[in-house]
N, C-alpha and C positions, 0 to 999 in steps of 0.2 A: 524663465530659465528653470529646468527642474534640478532640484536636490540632487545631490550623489547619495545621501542617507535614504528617497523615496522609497518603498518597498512596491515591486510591482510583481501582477499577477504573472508574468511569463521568464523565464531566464535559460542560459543554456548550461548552466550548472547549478545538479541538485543539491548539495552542499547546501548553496546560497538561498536557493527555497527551504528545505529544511530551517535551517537557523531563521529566518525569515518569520514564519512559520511560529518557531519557540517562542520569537521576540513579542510576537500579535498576541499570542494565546495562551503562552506558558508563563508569561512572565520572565519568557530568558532560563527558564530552566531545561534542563538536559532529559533526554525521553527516560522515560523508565523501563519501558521494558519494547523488547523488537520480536514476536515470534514466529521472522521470518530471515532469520540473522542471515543463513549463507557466510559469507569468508567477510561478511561483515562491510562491504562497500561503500556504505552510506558517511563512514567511521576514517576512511584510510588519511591519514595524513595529520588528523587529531584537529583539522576544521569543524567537525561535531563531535560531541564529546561523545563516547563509547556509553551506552545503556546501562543501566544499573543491573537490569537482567535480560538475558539474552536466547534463543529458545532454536531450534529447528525440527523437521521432523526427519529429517537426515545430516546430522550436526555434521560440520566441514571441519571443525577445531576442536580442540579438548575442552574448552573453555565454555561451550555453547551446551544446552539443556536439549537433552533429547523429548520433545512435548510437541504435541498433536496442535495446534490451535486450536481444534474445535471442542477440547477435552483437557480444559486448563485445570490442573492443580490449587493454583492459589483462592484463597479466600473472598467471595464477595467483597466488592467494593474495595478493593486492596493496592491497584495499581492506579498510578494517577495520570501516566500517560502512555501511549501504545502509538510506534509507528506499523506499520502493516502493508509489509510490500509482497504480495501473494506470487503466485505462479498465473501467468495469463496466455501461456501457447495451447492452444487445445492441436494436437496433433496424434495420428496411428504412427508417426513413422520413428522407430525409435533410435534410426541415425543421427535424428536433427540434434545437435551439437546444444542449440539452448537449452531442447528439453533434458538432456542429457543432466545439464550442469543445474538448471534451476527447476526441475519438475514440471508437469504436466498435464493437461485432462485427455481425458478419450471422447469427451462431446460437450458439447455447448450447455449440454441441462447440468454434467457433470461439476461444470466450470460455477453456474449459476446456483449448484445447490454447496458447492465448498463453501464460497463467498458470504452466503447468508447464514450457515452456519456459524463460522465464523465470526461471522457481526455477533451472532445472538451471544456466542459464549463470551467476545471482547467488553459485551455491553455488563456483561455478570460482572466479569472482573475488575470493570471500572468505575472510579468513583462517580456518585454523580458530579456532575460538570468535569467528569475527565478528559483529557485530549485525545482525539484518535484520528491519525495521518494515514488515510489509505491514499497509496500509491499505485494506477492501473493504465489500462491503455485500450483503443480500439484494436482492430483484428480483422484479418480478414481470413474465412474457411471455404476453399471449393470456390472461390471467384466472390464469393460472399460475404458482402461490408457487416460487421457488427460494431454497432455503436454501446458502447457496455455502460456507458455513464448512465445514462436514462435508467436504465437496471438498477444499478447500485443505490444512486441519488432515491428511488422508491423504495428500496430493500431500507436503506439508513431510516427516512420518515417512515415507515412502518414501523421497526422497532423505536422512535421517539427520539433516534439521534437530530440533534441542533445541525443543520448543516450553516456553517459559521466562515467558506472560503472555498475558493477553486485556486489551485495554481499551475500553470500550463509549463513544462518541461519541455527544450527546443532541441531537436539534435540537427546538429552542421552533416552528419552521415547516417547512414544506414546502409548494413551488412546484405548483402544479397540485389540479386537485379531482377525485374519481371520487363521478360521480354515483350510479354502480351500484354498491354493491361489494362485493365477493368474499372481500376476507382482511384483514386489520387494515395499514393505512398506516403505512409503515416509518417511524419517527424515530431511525434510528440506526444507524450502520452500527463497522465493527470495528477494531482495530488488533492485529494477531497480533503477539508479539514471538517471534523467534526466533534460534537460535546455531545459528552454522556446525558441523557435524559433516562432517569431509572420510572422503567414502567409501572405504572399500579400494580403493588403485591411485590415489586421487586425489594430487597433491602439496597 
């Protein structure tokens, strides 16, 4: 018989992976900093407790830090945990209602040099052995599958991040219909956990 306490890699609510997540790596502590807040979603209902600092580069609230992620303010080595849920639509059309609300790339290499930028500046600001929770998904452009983890998971151990867990996010729906189609309709996208490993020369 299994546990009802067991923590398992897959769930249909992120909440439950988040806190999950804190309980393995953080010791149960609350993230410190999100610099991809949005209207804050990860937070609604006070199931995870709200970030000690909170960032975007088009703030939704009053409350949120107008800051670039790839061009952080704070001090080396200063933040002890980072969750990190990026923009993952590469889309030209600028109807589309997600990119609208959550941001966007114009191409694929765009998408792959945000991301890694990204890492480099999250890896400055964290401590060593700090927490870092990227949140991403596959994607399909022009009829064409991208598998983004393979990417990432190389971009992380190149900069020296610990990869330390995978946990798989299930969704019961998804928005829109492909009349024709090509490659099996995603329900699910990832959450990498990872530990700061500061590189030679870094403080």
């Amino acid at each position: 018989m299994v546990s009802n306490d067991l923590i398992k890699s897959i769930s249909y609510d992120q909440q439950e992976i988040i806190n999950n997540i804190l309980k393995l790596y953080n010791k149960g502590q609350p993230i410190h900093f999100d610099p991809c807040y949005n209207i804050g979603g990860f937070y609604r209902n006070g199931v995870v407790s709200d970030p000690v600092l909170k960032s975007d580069i088009n703030p939704q609230l009053e409350s949120v830090l107008k800051l670039d992620v790839r061009d952080l303010p704070f001090d080396a080595s200063s933040i002890k945990s980072v969750i990190f849920d990026p923009p993952f639509i590469v889309s030209g059309n600028s109807k589309c209602k997600m990119a609208q609300r959550y941001g966007s790339f114009s191409s694929l290499e765009e998408l792959k040099t945000f991301y890694k930028d990204s890492l480099i500046s999250l890896q400055r600001v964290l401590k060593h052995g700090g927490l870092l929770i990227f949140k991403f998904q596959d994607f399909i452009i022009g009829r064409k599958q991208h598998l983004i983890l393979p990417y990432i998971y190389s971009v992380a151990r190149e900069l020296n991040f610990a990869v330390r867990d995978l946990f798989i996010l299930l969704a019961k729906n998804r928005i829109g219909y492909q009349k024709n189609q090509n490659h099996a309709r995603k329900y699910h996208c990832y959450f990498l956990v990872l530990k700061c490993n500061k590189r030679q020369g870094m403080k």
